[in-house]
GULUM-650226 format. One line per field, with one value per residue (C-alpha): x, z, y; residue in three letters; residue number from 1. Coordinates in steps of 0.02 Angstrom, whole numbers, padded with zeros to 5 digits. Example, Ala and Ser with C-alpha at 12.3 -4.5 7.8 and 13.67 -1.06 7.14 Angstrom:
2
xx	c(00615 | 00684)
zz	c(00390 | 00357)
yy	c(-00225 | -00053)
residuo	c(ALA | SER)
num	c(1 | 2)
END
This chain:
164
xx	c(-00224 | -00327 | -00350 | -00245 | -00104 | 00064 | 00255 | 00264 | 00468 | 00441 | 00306 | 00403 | 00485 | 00668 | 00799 | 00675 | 00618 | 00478 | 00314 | 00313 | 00176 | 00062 | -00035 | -00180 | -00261 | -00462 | -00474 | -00340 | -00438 | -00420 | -00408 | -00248 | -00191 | -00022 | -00007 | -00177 | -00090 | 00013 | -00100 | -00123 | 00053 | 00104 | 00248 | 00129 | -00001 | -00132 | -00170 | -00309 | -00265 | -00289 | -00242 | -00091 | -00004 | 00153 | 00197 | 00188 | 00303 | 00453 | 00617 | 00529 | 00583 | 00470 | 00501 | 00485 | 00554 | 00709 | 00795 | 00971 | 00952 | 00892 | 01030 | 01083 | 01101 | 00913 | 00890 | 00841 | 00728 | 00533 | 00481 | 00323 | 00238 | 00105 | 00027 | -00103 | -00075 | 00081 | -00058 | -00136 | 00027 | 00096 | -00064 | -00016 | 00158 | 00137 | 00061 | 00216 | 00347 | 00409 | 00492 | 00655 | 00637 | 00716 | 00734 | 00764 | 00887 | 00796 | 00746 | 00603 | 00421 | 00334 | 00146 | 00075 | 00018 | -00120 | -00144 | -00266 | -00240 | -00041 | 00107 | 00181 | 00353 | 00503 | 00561 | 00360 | 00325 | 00199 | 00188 | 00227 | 00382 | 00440 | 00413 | 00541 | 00654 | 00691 | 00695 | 00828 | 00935 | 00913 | 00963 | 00799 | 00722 | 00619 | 00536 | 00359 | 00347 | 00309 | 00193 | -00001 | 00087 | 00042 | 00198 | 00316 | 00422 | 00438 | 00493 | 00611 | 00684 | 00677 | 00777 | 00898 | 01070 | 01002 | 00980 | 01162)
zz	c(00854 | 00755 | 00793 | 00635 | 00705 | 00684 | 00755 | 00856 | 00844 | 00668 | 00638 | 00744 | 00612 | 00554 | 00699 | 00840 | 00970 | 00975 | 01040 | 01231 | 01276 | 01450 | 01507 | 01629 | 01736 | 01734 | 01904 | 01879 | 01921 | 01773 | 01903 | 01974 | 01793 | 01775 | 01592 | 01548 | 01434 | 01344 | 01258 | 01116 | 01078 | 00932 | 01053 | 01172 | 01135 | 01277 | 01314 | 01460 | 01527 | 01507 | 01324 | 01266 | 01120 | 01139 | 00944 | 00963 | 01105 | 01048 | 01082 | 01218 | 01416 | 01558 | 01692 | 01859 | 02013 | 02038 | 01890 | 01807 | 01811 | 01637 | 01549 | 01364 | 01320 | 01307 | 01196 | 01061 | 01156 | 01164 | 01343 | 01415 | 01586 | 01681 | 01733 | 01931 | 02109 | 02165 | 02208 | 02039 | 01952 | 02022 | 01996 | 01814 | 01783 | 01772 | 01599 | 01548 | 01637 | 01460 | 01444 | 01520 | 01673 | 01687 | 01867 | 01906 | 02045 | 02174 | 02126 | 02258 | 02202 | 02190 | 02199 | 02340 | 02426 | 02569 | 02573 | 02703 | 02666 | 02651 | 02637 | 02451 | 02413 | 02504 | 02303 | 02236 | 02096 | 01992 | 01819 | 01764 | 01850 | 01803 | 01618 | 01625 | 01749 | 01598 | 01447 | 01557 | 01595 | 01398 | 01331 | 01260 | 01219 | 01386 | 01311 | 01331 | 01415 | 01605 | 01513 | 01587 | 01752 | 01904 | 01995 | 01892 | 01938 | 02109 | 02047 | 01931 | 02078 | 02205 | 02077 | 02032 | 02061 | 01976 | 01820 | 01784)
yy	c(00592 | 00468 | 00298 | 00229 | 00115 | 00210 | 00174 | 00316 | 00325 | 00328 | 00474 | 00581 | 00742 | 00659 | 00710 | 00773 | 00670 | 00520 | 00592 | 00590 | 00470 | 00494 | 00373 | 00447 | 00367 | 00391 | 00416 | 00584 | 00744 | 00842 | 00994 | 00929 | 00870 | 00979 | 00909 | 00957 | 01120 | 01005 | 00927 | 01023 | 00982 | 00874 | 00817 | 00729 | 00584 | 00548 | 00387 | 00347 | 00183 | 00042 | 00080 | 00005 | -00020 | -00126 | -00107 | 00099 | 00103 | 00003 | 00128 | 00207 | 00217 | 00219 | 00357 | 00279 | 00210 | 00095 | 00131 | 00209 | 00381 | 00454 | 00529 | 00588 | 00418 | 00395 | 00567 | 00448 | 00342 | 00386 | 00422 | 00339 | 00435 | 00367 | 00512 | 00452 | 00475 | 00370 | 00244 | 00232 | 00255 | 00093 | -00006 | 00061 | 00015 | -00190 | -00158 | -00068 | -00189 | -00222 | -00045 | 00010 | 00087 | 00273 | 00371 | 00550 | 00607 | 00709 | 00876 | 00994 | 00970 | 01152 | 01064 | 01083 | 00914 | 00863 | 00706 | 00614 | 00437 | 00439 | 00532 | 00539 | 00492 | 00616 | 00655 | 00650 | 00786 | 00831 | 00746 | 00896 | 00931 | 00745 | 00789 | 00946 | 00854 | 00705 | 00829 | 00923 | 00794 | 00671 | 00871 | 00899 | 01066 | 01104 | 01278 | 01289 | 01136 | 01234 | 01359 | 01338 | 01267 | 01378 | 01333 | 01339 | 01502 | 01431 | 01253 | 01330 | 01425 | 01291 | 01189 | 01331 | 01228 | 01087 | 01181 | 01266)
residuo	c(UNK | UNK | UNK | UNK | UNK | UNK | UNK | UNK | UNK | UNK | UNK | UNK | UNK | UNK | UNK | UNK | UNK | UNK | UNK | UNK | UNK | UNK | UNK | UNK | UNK | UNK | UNK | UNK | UNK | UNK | UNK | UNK | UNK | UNK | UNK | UNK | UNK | UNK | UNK | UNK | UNK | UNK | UNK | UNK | UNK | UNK | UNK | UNK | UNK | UNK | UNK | UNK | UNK | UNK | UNK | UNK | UNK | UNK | UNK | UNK | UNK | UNK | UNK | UNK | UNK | UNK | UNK | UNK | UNK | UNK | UNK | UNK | UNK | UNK | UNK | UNK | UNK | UNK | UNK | UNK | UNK | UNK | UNK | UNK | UNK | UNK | UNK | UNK | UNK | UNK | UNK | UNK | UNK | UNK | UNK | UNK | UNK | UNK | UNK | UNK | UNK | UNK | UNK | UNK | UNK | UNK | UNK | UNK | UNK | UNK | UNK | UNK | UNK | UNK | UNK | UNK | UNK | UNK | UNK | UNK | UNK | UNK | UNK | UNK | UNK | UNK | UNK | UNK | UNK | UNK | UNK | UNK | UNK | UNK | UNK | UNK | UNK | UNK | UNK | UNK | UNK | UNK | UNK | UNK | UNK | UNK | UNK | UNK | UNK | UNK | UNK | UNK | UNK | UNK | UNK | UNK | UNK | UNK | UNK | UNK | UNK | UNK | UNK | UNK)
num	c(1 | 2 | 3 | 4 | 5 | 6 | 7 | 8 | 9 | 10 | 11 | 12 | 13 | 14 | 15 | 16 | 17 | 18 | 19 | 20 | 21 | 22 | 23 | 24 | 25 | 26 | 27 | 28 | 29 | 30 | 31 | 32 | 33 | 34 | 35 | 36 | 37 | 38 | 39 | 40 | 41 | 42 | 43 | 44 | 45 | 46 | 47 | 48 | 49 | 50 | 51 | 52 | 53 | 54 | 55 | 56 | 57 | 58 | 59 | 60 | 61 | 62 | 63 | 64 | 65 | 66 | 67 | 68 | 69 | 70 | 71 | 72 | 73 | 74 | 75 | 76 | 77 | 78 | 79 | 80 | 81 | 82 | 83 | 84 | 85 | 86 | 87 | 88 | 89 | 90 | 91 | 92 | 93 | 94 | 95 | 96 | 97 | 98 | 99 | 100 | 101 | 102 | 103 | 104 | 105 | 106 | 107 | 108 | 109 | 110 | 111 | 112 | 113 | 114 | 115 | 116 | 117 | 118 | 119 | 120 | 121 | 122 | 123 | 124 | 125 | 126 | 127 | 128 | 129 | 130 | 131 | 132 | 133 | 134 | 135 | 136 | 137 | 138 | 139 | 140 | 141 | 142 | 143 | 144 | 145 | 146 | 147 | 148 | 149 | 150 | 151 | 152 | 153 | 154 | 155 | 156 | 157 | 158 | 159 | 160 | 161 | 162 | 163 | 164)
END
């Protein structure tokens, strides 16, 4: 995407969803990056924080914590991801306090986790994971979007009941 300032809720195709926007971190490991495949997508725009642009983002929701639970209601809302360890991620989200906050019920994580310093959150999942989670339950089209994802037969499964 260039660097020409555009309303992102507008430039999306009339009657498909705003480009999903993730924010990364620059201290994300590209090798543990489960979004790295998507983006080639026209459906995603990369931003590597600090970058923001309040005027781009107007419609959109944040996924995080502490929130109503993301729903169809919010198919027509943009959706904003900050994409870090749980660490960096909530370093992130003060920049983005402006923007509804969304949650996701509790679904299993397939990404395997070691962590030395702490122990992630009982519900944590992979960026990834998040991403299919919210399309899912707004009634998005979720095709493609667990392509590139090495885990992703095993999340699908481990989430079976979740899904019907």
């Amino acid at each position: 995407m260039n660097g020409t300032h555009l309303n992102l809720k507008t430039e999306a195709v009339p009657g498909s969803h705003p480009p999903t926007v993730i924010v990364v971190h620059p201290k994300e490991r590209k090798s543990k990056c489960t979004v790295q495949p998507l983006r080639t997508s026209e459906d995603f725009v990369f931003w590597k924080f600090p970058r923001k642009e309040a005027d781009r983002i107007q419609g959109y929701v944040r996924l995080g914590l502490d929130g109503p639970l993301i729903s169809p209601a919010d198919a027509d809302s943009g959706l904003l991801v900050l994409d870090g360890t749980w660490r960096l991620a909530e370093k992130m989200e003060p920049d983005y306090r402006e923007l509804p906050v969304r949650s996701l019920p509790d679904w299993k994580t397939a990404y395997p986790r070691v962590s030395k310093q702490f122990a992630d959150p009982s519900a944590g999942l992979a960026t990834i994971e998040a991403i299919y989670i919210a399309y899912h339950l707004m009634g998005l089209d979720t095709t493609g979007l667990l392509e590139g994802y090495y885990w992703a037969d095993q999340f699908l499964e481990l989430n079976r009941d979740q899904l019907t």
